[in-house]
TORZA-72199 format. One record per residue (C-alpha): residue number from 1; x, y, z. Coordinates in nm, 3 decimals, always signed. Layout:
N
+------+---------+---------+---------+
| resi |       x |       y |       z |
+------+---------+---------+---------+
|  NUM |       X |       Y |       Z |
...
+------+---------+---------+---------+
# end
This chain:
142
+------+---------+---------+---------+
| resi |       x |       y |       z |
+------+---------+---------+---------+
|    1 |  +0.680 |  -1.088 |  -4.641 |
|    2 |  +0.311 |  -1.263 |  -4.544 |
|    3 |  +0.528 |  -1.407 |  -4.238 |
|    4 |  +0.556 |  -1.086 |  -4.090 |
|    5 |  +0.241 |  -0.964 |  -4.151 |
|    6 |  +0.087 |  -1.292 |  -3.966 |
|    7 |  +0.358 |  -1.292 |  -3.677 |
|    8 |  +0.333 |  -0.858 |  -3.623 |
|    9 |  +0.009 |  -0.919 |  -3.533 |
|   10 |  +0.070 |  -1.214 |  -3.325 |
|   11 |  +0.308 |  -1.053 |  -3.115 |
|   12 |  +0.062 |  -0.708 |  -3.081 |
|   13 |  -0.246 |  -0.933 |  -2.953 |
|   14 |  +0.031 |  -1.117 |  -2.690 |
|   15 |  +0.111 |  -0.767 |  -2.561 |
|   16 |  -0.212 |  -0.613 |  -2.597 |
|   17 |  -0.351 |  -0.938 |  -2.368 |
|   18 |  -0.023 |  -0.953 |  -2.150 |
|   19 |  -0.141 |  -0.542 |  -2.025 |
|   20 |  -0.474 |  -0.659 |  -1.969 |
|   21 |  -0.364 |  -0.953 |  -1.732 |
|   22 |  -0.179 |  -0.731 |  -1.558 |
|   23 |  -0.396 |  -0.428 |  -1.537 |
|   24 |  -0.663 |  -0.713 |  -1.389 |
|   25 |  -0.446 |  -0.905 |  -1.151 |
|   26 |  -0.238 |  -0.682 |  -0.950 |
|   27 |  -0.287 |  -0.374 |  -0.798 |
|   28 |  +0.062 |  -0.184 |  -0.923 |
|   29 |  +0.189 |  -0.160 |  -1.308 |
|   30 |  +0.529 |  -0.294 |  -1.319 |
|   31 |  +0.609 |  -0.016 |  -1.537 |
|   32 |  +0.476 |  +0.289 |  -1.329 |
|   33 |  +0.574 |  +0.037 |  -0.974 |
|   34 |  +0.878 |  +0.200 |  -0.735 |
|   35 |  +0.984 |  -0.016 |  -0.436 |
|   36 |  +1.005 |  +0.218 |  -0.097 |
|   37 |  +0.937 |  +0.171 |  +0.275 |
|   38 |  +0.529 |  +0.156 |  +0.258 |
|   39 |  +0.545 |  -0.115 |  -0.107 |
|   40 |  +0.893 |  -0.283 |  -0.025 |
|   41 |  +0.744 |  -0.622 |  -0.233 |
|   42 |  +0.825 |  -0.646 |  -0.600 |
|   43 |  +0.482 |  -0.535 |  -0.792 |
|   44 |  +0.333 |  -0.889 |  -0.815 |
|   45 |  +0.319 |  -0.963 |  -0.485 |
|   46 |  +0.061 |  -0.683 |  -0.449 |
|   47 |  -0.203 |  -0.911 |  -0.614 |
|   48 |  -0.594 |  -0.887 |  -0.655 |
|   49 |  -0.788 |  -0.794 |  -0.403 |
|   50 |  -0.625 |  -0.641 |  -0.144 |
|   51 |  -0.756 |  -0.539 |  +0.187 |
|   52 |  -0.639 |  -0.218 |  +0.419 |
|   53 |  -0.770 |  -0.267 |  +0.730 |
|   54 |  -0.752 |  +0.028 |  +0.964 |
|   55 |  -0.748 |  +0.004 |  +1.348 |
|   56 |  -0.869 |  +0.265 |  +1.619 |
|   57 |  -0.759 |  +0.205 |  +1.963 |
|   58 |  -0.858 |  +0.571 |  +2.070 |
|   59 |  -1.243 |  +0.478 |  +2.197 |
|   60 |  -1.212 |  +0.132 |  +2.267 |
|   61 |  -1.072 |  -0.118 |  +1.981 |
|   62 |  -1.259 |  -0.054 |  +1.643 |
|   63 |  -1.154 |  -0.171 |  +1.298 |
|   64 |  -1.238 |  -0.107 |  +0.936 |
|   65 |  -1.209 |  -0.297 |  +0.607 |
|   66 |  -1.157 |  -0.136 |  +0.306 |
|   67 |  -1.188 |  -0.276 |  -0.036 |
|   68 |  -1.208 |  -0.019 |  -0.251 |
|   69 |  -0.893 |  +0.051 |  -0.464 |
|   70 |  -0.941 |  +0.416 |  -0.523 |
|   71 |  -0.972 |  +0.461 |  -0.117 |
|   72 |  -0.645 |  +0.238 |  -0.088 |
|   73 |  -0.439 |  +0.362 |  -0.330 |
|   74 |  -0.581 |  +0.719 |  -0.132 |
|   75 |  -0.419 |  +0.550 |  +0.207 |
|   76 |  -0.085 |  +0.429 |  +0.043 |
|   77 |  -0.024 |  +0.763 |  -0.147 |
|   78 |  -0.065 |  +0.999 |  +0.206 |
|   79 |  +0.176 |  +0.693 |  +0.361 |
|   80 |  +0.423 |  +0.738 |  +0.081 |
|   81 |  +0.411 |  +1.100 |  +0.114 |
|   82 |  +0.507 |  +1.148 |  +0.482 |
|   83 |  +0.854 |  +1.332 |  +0.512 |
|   84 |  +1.066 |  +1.061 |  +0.717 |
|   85 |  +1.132 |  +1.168 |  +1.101 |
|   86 |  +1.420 |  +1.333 |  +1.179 |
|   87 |  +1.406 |  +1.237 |  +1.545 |
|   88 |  +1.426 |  +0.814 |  +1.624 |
|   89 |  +1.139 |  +0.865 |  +1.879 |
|   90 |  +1.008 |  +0.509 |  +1.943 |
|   91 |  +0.624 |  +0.529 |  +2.120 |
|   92 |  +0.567 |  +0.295 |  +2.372 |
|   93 |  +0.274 |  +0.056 |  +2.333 |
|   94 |  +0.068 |  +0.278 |  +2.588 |
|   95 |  +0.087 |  +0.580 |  +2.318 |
|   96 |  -0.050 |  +0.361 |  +2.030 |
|   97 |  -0.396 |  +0.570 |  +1.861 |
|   98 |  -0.428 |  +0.282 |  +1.585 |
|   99 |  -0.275 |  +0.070 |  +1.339 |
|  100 |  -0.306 |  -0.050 |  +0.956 |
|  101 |  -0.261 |  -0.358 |  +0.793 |
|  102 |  -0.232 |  -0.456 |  +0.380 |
|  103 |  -0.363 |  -0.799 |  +0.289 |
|  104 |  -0.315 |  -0.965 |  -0.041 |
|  105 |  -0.436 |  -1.327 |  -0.047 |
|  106 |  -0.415 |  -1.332 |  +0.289 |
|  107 |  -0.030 |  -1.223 |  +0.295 |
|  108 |  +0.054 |  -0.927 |  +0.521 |
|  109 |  +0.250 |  -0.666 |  +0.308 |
|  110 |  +0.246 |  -0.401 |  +0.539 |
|  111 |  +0.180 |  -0.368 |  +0.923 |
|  112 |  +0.173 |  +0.033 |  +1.038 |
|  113 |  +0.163 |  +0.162 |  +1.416 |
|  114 |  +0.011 |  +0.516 |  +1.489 |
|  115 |  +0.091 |  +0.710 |  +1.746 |
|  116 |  +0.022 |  +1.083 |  +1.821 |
|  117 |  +0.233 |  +1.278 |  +1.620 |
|  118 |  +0.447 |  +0.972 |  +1.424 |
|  119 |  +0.383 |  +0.639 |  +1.261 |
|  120 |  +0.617 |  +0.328 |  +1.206 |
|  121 |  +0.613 |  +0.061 |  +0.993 |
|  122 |  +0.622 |  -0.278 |  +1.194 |
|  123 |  +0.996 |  -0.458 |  +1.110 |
|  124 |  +1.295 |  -0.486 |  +1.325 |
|  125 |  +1.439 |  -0.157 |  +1.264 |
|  126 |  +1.124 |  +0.009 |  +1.060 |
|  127 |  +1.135 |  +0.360 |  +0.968 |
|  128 |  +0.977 |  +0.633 |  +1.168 |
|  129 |  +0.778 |  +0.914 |  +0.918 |
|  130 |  +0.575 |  +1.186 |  +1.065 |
|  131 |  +0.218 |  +1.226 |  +1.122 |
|  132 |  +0.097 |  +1.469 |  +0.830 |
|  133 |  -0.220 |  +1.683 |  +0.876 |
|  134 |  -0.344 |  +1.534 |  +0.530 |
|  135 |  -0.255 |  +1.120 |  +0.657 |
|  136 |  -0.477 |  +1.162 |  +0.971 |
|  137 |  -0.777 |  +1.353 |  +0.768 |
|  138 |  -0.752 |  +1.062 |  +0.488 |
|  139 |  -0.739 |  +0.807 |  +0.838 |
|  140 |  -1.006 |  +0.974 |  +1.007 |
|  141 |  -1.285 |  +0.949 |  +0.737 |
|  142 |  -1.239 |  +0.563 |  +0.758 |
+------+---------+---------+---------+
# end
């Protein structure tokens, strides 16, 4: 009977630590984590910090950094959220507005072409997902 009242609170303090490891080195829970076109990594490749780096070619090349994980997380949701194109339209390099990349460790996760009323995900045969009103406002502010 004392052996399980040493080793129950063993094993609590192993989880209670394990959460906080997690919760501190990677961006995604594995619990809460879903796999999909924009995250197709398993949840622990999506490690501490990452960087979203957003690309204007509109007014001459400009890029931005962003660190902060509430403003990622922001990018990644209105990505995750566009309704997949119906149409295969494929832009031509001349149409490209901008781009996004996802850094972890220096690892690209996630390369993103926009064009004027579509964006792609950069793979041989990447998915095609509509421009939403909401994507290009959260795109625009950066």
């Amino acid at each position: 009977m004392k052996k399980i009242f040493l080793i129950l609170p063993l094993i609590a303090a192993s989880l209670v630590i394990g959460v906080i490891y997690v919760n501190n080195q990677y961006f995604f829970s594995p619990i809460s984590f879903n796999k999909d076109p924009v995250t197709p990594y398993s949840w622990d490749e999506y490690e501490r910090p990452l960087e979203l780096k957003l690309y204007s070619f509109e007014e001459g090349r400009k890029s931005e950094k962003i660190e902060r994980e509430r403003e990622i997380r922001e990018v990644l949701s209105e990505l995750k959220e566009s309704p997949q194109s119906s149409s295969d339209e494929v832009g031509s390099p001349e149409e490209v507005n901008g781009g996004l990349t996802l850094k972890s460790n220096g690892r690209t996760l996630l390369e993103v072409l926009f064009y004027p009323n579509h964006w792609e995900i950069l793979k041989k045969d990447g998915p095609v997902f509509e421009l939403t009103d909401s994507l290009k406002q959260v795109v625009d502010r950066f």
